[in-house]
C-alpha positions as CSV (number, residue, x, y, z in Angstrom):
1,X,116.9,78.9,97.5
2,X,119.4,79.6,94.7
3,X,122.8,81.9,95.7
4,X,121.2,84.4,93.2
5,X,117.8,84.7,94.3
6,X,119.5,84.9,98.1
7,X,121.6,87.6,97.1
8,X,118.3,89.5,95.7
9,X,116.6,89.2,98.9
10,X,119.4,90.5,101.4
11,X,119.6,93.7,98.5
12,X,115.9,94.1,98.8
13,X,116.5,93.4,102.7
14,X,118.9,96.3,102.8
15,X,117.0,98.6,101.3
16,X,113.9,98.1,103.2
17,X,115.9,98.5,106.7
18,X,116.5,102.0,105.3
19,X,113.5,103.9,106.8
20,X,110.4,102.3,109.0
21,X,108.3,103.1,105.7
22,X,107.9,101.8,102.3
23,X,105.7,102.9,99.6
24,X,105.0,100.3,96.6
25,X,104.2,101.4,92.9
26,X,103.7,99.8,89.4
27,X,106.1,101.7,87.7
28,X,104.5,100.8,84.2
29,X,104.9,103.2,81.3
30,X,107.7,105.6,82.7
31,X,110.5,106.4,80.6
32,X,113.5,106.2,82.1
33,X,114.3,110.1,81.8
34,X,110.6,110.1,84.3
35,X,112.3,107.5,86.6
36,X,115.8,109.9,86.9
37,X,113.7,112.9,87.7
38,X,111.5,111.1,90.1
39,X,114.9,109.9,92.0
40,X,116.1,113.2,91.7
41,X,113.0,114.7,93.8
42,X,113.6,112.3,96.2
43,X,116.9,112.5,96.8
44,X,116.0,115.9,98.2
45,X,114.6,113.2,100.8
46,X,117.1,110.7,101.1
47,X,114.4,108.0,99.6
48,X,115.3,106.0,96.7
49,X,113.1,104.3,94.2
50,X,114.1,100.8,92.9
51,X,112.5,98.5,90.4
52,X,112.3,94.8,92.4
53,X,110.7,91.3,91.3
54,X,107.4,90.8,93.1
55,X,108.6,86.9,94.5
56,X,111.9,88.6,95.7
57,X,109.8,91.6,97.6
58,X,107.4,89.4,98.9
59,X,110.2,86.9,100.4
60,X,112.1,89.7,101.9
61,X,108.8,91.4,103.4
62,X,108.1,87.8,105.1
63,X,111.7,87.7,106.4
64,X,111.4,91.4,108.1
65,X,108.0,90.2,108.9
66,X,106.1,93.3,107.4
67,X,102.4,93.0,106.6
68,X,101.2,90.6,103.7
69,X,102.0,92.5,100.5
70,X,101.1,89.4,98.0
71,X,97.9,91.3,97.0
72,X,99.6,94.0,95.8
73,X,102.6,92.5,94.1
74,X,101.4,91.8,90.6
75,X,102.6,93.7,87.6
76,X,106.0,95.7,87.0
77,X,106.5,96.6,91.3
78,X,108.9,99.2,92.6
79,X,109.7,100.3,96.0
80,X,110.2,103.8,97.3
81,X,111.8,103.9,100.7
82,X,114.7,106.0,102.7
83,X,115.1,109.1,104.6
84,X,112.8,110.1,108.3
85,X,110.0,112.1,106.1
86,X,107.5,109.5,105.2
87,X,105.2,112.4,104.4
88,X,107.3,114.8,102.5
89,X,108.5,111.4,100.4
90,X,104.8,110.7,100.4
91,X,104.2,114.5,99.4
92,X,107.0,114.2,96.7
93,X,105.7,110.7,94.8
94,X,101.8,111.5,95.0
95,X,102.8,114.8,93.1
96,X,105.1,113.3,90.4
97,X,102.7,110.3,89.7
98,X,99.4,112.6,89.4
99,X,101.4,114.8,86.9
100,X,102.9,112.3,85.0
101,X,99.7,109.8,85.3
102,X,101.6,106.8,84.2
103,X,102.3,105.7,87.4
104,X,100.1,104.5,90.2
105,X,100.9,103.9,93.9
106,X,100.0,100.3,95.2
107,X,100.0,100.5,98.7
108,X,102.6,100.8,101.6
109,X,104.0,100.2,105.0
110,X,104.5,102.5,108.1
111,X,105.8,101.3,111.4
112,X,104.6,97.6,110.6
113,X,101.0,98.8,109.1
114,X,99.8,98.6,106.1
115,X,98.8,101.6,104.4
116,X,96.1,101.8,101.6
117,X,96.9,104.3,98.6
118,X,94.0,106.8,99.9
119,X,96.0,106.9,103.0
120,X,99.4,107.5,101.5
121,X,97.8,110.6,99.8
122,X,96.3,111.6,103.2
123,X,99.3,111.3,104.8
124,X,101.3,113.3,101.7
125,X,98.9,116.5,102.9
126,X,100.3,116.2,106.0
127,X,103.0,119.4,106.6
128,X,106.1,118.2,106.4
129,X,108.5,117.4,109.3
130,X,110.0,120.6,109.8
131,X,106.7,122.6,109.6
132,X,105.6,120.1,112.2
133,X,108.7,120.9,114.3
134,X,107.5,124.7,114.2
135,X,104.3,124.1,115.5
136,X,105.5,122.4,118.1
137,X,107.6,124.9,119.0
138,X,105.3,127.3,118.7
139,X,102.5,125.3,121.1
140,X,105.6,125.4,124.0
141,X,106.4,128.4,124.1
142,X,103.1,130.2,123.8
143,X,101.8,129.7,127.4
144,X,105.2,131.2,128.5
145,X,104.6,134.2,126.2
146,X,101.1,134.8,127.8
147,X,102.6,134.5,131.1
148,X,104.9,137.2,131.1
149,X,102.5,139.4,129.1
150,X,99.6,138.8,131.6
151,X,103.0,139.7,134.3
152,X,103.8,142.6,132.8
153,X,100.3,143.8,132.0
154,X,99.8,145.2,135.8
155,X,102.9,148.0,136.2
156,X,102.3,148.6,132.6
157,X,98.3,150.0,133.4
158,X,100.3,151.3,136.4
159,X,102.4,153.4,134.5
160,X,99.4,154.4,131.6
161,X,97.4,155.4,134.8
162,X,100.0,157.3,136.3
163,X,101.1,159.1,133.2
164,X,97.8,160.3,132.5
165,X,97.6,161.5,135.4
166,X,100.6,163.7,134.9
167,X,99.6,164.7,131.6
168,X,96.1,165.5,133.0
169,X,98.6,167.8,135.6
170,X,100.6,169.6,133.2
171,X,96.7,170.4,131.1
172,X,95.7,172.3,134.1
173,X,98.8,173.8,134.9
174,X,98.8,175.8,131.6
């Protein structure tokens, strides 16, 4: 392999060591003004978006040994990859390309699998990693919650049945 063409792969390399996902798209028909703004949105992710040859992709993909791509590597091909929030990034490119419908996902990879473009938009419905921290959350501390309200719900009818009594006192005291 030429020095150039080397060079191309261990760039391509580096980017795709830069998340465990990467999302493919044919990148036909944007303006470059599009291209700025979709980078911009996904800065907000730490993901970035670059434009690669299909032979130099498919050659670094074989070298990380990632899942065949060659079907999908025909036409203008970019790569979006970067940041832990494969669904917010997934969130964030599904919207921009379905407003701008110039662009069209391909496919992608997660964790060594291969993801189809339906799956990419199922997995950009998906809430994002913080709202997913939050439920989390949520589901451990709830049984504690009901715990100590199930605890404190026996001196509390305690106290309601001994304050009525007083009250019902003080009535026939009058």
């Amino acid at each position: 392999m030429r020095l150039e063409k080397k060079y191309l792969v261990e760039e391509v390399n580096t980017h795709l060591k830069k998340s465990d996902y990467v999302y493919l798209a044919n990148y036909d028909r944007i303006t470059v003004d599009e291209i700025a703004e979709l980078r911009a949105q996904l800065s907000e992710h730490d993901a970035e978006f670059h434009v690669v040859k299909n032979t130099i992709l498919n050659v670094a993909a074989k070298e990380r040994e990632l899942p065949e791509l060659s079907d999908h590597l025909t036409g203008p091909t970019a790569i979006i990859v970067g940041g832990n929030n494969p669904s917010g990034v997934a969130k964030v490119i599904c919207e921009f390309f379905k407003k701008k419908e110039k662009v069209e996902l391909k496919a992608g990879i997660l964790n060594d699998r291969s993801l189809s473009k339906e799956e990419i938009e199922t997995l950009s419905k998906l809430p994002g990693l913080e709202a997913l921290r939050a439920q989390l959350l949520g589901l451990l501390t709830q049984p504690g919650t009901s715990f100590v309200r199930i605890i404190n719900a026996v001196p509390q009818n305690f106290m309601n049945v001994l304050q009525a009594k007083v009250q019902k006192e003080e009535g026939e005291g009058i």
